[in-house]
C-alpha positions as a Python dict, from the first residue, in 0.01 Angstrom:
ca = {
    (1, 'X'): (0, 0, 0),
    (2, 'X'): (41, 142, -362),
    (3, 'X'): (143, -44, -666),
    (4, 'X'): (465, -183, -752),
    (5, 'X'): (610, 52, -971),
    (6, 'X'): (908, -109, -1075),
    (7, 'X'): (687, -466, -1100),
    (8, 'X'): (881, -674, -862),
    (9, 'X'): (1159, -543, -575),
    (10, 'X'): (1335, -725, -285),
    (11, 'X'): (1234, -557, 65),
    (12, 'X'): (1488, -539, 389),
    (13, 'X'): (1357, -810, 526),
    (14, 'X'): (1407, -994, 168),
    (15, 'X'): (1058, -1070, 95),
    (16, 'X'): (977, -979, -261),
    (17, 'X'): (703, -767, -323),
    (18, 'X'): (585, -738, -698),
    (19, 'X'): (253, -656, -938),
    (20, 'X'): (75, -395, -1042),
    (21, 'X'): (-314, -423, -1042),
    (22, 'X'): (-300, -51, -1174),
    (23, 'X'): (-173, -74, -1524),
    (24, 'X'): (-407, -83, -1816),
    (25, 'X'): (-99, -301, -2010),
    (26, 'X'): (79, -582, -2009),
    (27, 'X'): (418, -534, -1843),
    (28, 'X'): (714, -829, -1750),
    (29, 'X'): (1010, -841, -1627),
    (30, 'X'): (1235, -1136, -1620),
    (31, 'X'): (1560, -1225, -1432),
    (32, 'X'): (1519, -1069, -1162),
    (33, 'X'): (1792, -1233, -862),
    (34, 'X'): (1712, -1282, -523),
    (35, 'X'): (1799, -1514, -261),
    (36, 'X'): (1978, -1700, -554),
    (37, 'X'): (1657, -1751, -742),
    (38, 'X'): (1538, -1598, -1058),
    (39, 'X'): (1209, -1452, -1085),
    (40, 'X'): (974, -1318, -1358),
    (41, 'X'): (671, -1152, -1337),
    (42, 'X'): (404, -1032, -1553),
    (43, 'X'): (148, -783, -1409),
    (44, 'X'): (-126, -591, -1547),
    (45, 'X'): (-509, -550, -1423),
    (46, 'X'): (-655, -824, -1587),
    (47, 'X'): (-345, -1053, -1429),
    (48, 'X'): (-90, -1096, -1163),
    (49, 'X'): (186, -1368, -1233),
    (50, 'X'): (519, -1469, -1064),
    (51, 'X'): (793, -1776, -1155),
    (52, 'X'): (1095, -1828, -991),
    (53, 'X'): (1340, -2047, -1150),
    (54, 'X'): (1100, -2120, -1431),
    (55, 'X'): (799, -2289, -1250),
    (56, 'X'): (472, -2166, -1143),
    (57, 'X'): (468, -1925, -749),
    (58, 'X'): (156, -1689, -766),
    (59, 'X'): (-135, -1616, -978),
    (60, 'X'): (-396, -1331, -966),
    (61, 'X'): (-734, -1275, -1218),
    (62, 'X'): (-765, -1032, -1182),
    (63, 'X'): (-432, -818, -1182),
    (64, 'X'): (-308, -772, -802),
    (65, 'X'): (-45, -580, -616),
    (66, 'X'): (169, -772, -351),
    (67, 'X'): (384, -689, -66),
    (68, 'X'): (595, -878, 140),
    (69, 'X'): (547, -1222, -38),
    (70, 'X'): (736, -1505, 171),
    (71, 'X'): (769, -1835, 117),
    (72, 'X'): (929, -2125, 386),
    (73, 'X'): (902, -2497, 436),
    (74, 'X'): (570, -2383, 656),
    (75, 'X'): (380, -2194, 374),
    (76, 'X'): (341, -1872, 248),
    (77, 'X'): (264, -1497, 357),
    (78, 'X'): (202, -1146, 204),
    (79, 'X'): (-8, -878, 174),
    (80, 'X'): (-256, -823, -86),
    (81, 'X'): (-461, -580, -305),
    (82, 'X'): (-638, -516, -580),
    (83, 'X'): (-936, -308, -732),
    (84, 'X'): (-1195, -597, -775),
    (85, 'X'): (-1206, -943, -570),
    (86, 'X'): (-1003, -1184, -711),
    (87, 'X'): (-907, -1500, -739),
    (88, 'X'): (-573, -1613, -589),
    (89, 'X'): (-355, -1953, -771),
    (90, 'X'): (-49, -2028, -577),
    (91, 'X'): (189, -2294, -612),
    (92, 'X'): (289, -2504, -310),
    (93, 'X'): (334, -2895, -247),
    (94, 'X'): (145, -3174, -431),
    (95, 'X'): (-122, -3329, -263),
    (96, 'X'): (-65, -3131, 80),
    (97, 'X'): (-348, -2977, 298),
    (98, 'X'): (-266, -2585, 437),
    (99, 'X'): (-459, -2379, 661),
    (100, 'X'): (-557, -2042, 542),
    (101, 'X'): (-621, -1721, 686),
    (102, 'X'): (-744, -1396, 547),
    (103, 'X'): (-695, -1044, 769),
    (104, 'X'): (-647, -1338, 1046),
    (105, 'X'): (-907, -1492, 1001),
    (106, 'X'): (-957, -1879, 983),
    (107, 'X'): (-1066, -1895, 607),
    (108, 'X'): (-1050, -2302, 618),
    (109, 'X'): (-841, -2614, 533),
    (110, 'X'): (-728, -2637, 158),
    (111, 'X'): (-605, -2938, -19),
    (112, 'X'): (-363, -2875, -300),
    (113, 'X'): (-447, -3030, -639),
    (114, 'X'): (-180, -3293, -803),
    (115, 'X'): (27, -3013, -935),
    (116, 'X'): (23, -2869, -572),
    (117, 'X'): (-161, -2519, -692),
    (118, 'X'): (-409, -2358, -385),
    (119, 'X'): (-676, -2197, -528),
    (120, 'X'): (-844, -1940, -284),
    (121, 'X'): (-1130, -1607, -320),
    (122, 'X'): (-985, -1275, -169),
    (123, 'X'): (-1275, -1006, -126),
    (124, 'X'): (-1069, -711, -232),
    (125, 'X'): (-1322, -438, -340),
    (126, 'X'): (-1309, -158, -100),
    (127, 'X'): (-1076, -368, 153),
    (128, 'X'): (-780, -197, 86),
    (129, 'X'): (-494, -446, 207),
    (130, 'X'): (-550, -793, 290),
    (131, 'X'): (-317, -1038, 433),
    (132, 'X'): (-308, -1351, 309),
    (133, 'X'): (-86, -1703, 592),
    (134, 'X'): (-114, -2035, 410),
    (135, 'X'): (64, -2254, 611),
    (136, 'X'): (112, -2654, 628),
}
């Protein structure tokens, strides 16, 4: 997996893919339109961030590159990387619990905090990809 370029891009199988842990500045961009939604991101190695509609989706410190980002009623999915480990935000239901699983496997049960953000560690260094299933 390389970089996102462009900073954020809709795939065939319209997951979104977006970031770019590679960049040594701050880059955005904003209104991006898919599935009906409108998406920003801001990307740059020190951080990873992407909104849709306005409100909070994914967080990365530091900066991240991700492919094939999903999101259902069941959770979330996508592949990750980045140069160092880093620490992963994303933004799911209030007060829910998810399982999570990391290259497949069983990294625990996480509760959501009261503005529903999951907070999880991603050992990235040398890993290359890493897949990241959060589901409910």
């Amino acid at each position: 997996m390389a970089a996102v370029t462009e900073l954020i891009r809709t795939e065939s199988d319209k997951s979104l893919s977006f970031g770019n842990h590679l960049l040594s500045a701050k880059a955005k961009k904003e209104d991006f339109e898919c599935g009906g939604d409108l998406y920003k991101v801001k990307t740059w190695r020190e951080i990873t961030k992407l909104e849709r509609n306005g409100m909070f989706v994914y967080e990365s410190v530091p900066g991240t590159s991700v492919e094939r980002f999903r999101e259902d009623e069941n959770g979330i999915s996508f592949t990750v990387e980045g140069s160092e480990d880093a620490q992963l935000t994303l933004g799911l239901e209030d007060g829910s619990e998810y399982d999570v699983k990391v290259n497949g496997q069983d990294a625990g049960r996480v509760s959501t905090s009261l503005g529903g953000k999951l907070s999880i560690s991603v050992e990235l260094a040398g890993a290359g990809e890493v897949k990241v299933e959060i589901t409910k």
